[in-house]
C-alpha positions in Angstrom: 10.9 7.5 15.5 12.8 4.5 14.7 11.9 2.8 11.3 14.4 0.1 11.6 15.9 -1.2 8.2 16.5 -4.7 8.2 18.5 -7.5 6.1 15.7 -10.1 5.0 18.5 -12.7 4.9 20.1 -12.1 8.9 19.0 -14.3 11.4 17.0 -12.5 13.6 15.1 -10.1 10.6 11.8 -11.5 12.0 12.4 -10.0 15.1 13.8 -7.3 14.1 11.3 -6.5 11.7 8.2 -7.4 13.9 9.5 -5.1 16.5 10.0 -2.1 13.8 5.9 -2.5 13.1 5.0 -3.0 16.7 6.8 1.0 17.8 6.4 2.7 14.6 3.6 0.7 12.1 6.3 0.4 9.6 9.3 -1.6 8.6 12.2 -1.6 5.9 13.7 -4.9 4.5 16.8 -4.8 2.4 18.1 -7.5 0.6 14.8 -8.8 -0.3 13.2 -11.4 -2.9 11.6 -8.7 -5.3 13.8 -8.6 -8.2 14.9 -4.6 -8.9 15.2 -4.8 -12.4 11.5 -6.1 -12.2 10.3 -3.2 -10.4 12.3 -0.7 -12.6 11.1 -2.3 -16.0 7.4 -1.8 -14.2 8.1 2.2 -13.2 9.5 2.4 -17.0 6.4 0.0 -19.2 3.4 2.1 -16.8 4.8 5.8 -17.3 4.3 4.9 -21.2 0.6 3.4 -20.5 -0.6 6.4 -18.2 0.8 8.6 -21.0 -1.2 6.9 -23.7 -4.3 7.2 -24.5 -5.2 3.3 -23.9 -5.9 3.8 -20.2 -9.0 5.4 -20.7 -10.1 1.9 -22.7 -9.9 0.7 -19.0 -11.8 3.1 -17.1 -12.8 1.5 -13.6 -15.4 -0.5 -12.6 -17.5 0.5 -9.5 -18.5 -2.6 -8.8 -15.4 -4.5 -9.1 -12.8 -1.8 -8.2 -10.6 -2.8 -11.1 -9.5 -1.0 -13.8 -7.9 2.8 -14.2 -8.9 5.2 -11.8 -8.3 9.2 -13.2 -7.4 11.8 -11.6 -11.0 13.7 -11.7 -11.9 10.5 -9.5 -8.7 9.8 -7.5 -9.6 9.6 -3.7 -10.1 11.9 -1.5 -8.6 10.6 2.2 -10.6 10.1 4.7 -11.1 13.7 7.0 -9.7 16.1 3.8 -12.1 17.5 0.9 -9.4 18.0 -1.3 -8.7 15.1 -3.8 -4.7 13.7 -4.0 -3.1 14.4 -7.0 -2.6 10.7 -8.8 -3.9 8.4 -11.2 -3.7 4.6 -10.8 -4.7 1.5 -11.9 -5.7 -1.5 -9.8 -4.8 -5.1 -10.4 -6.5 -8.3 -9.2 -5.9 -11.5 -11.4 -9.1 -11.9 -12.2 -9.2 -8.1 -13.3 -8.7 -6.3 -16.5 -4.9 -5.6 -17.3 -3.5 -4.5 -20.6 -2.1 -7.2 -22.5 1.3 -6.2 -22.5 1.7 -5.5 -19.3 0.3 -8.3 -17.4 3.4 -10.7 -17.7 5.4 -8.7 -15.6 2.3 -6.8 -13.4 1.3 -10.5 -12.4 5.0 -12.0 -12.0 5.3 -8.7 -10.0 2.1 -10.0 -8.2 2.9 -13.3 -7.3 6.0 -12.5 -6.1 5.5 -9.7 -3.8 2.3 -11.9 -2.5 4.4 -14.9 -1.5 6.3 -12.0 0.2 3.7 -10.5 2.2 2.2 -14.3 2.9 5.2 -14.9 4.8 5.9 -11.2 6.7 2.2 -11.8 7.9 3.6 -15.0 9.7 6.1 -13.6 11.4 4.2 -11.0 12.6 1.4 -14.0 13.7 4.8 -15.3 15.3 6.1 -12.6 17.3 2.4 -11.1 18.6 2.2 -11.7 21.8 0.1 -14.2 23.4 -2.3 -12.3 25.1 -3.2 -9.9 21.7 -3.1 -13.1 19.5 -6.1 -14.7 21.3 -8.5 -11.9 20.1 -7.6 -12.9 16.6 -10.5 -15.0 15.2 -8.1 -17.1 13.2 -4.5 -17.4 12.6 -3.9 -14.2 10.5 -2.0 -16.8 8.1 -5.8 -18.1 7.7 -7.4 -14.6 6.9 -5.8 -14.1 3.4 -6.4 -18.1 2.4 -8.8 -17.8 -0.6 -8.6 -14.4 -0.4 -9.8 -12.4 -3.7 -9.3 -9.2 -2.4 -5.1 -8.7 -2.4 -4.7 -5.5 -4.7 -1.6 -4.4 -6.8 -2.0 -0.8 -7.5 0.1 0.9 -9.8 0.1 4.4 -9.2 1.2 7.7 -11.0 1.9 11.1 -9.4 2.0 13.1 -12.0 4.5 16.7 -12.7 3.1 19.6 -10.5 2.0 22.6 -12.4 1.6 25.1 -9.8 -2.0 25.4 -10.3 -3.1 22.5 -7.9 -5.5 23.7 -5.5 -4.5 25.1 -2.1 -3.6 22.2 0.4 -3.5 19.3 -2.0 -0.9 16.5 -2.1 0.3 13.9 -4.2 -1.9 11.8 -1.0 -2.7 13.4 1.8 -2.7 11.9 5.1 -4.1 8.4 5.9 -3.9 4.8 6.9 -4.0 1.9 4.3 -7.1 -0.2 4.8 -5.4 -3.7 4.3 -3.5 -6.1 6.7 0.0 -5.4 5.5 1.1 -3.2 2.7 4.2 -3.9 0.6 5.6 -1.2 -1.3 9.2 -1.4 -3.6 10.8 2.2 -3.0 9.6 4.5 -5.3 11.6 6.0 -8.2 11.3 9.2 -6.3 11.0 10.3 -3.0 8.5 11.8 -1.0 6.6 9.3 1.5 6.6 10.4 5.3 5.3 8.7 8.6 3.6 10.6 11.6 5.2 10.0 14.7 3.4 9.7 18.1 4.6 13.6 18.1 2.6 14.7 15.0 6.1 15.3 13.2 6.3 14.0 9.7 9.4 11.9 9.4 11.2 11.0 5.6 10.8 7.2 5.6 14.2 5.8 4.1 13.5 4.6 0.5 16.8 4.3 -1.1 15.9 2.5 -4.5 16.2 -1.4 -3.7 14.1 -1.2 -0.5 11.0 -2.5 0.2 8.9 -0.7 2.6 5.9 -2.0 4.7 3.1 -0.9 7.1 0.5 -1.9 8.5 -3.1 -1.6 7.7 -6.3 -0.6 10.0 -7.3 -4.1 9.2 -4.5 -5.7 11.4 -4.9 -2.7 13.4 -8.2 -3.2 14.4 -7.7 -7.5 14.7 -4.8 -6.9 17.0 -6.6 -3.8 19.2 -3.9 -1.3 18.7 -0.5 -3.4 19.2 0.6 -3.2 15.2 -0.7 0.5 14.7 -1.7 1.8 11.3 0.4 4.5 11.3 -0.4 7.7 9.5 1.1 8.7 5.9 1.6 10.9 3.2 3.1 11.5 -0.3 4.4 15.1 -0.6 4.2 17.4 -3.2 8.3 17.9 -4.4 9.7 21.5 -4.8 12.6 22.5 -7.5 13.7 20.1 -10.0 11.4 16.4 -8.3 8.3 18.8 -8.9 8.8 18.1 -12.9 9.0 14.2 -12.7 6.1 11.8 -12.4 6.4 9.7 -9.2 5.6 6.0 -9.4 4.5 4.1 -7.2 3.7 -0.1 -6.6 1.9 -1.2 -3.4 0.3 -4.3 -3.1 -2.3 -4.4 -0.4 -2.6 -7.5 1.3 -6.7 -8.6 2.1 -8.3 -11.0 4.3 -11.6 -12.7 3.0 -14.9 -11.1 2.9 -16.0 -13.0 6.2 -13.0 -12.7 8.4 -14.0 -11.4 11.9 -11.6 -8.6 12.6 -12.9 -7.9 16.0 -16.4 -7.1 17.6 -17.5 -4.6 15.4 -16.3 -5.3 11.7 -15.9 -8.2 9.3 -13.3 -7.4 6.4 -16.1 -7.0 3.6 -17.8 -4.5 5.8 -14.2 -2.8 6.9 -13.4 -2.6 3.2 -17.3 -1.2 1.9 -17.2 1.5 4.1 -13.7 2.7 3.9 -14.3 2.9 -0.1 -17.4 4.8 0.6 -15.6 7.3 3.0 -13.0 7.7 0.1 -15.1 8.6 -2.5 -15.2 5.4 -5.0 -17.9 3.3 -4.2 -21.3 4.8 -3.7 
């Protein structure tokens, strides 16, 4: 499996790129507009909140989808029964974030959203003709007006050796989104099923920026981006004494966008939050 790691700033890094997400669902940009030292003052500010007692003051909203999510209610992916072992909290700019926090989390946001706008138009660019006339509207159309986009900031916390038997910091599974955009974590741990069913490390030297597609595109482009499968796993040795952090922003369409014959977005999303466990 080739995960192709490409320089944002080279010439043919649309291409390139686009082609990476086309064979494997996922693609690596270096050299990127998210600003490091942004990221890394993130990782440092939300290890202090989840270790505070504050986070409970923001205990999620079912209805909304906002808020901090424990680890008692963390999801369970789809086809395990065993929950993942993370907390996390979800950010939408009309949400609730702690006050301070949300300079950065929504600089953070804005940033990594003008990002994502513009990898979804070159992938809109480079699919080809006959897969792009099943899309019910440019995808640069789907996330216009969109309220949906979700920063999650997530925390794996130290293993204690008591976790139950075949649990994982996340278990297997696709994102739901259209694109996901994800700054290397501050440790490692993320792997990508090939078409083989090996698990293969996915490079994440700190700096890079990883994405992958969602089943949302998935399903919109019948199969040619795939939605490749996932997981975090649980570290061994000194990694399984450090909290892992974690930053994806998960790029939405509208409610009403037609992804293909069978699903709108809003229904996509409301039943792929049921199957996980957080919305009734």
């Amino acid at each position: 499996m080739n995960v192709r790691v490409v320089d944002y700033r080279a010439a043919d890094a649309a291409e390139q790129f686009t082609r990476s997400l086309h064979e494997t669902g996922f693609g690596v940009l270096v050299n990127h507009p998210i600003p490091q030292q942004l990221v890394e003052n993130i990782y440092r500010d939300w290890l202090a909140f989840f270790g505070s007692e504050q986070k409970h003051d923001f205990a999620f909203s079912v209805e909304k989808q906002d808020g901090y999510f424990s680890p008692e209610i963390s999801e369970t992916a789809k086809g395990h029964t065993q929950k993942d072992i993370k907390e996390y909290f979800h950010i939408y700019p009309w949400g609730r974030i702690p006050a301070q926090l949300q300079a950065d989390a929504m600089r953070y946001y804005d940033t990594a959203n003008a990002l994502a706008r513009e990898l979804l138009a070159w992938v809109e660019q480079y699919t080809p003709a006959d897969i792009a006339q099943h899309y019910s509207e440019p995808l640069s159309n789907m996330i216009t007006g969109s309220q949906k986009t979700l920063l999650r900031v997530l925390r794996y916390p130290p293993l204690t050796g008591q976790e139950p038997a075949g649990s994982l910091r996340a278990a297997a599974h696709g994102d739901i989104n259209l694109l996901t955009i994800l700054p290397a974590a501050n440790e490692p741990g993320l792997q990508v099923q090939d078409m083989n069913g090996n698990w293969v490390d996915v490079p994440c030297d700190f700096g890079m920026l990883i994405i992958n597609i969602g089943d949302m595109l998935c399903e919109a482009s019948r199969g040619y981006y795939p939605s490749t499968q996932h997981r975090v796993v649980n570290p061994s040795g000194e990694g399984a004494s450090k909290s892992r952090v974690s930053l994806p922003l998960f790029l939405h369409p509208r409610d009403e966008v037609v992804l293909s014959e069978r699903y709108t977005a809003g229904e996509y999303l409301n039943e792929r939050l049921r199957e996980l466990g957080v919305k009734m």
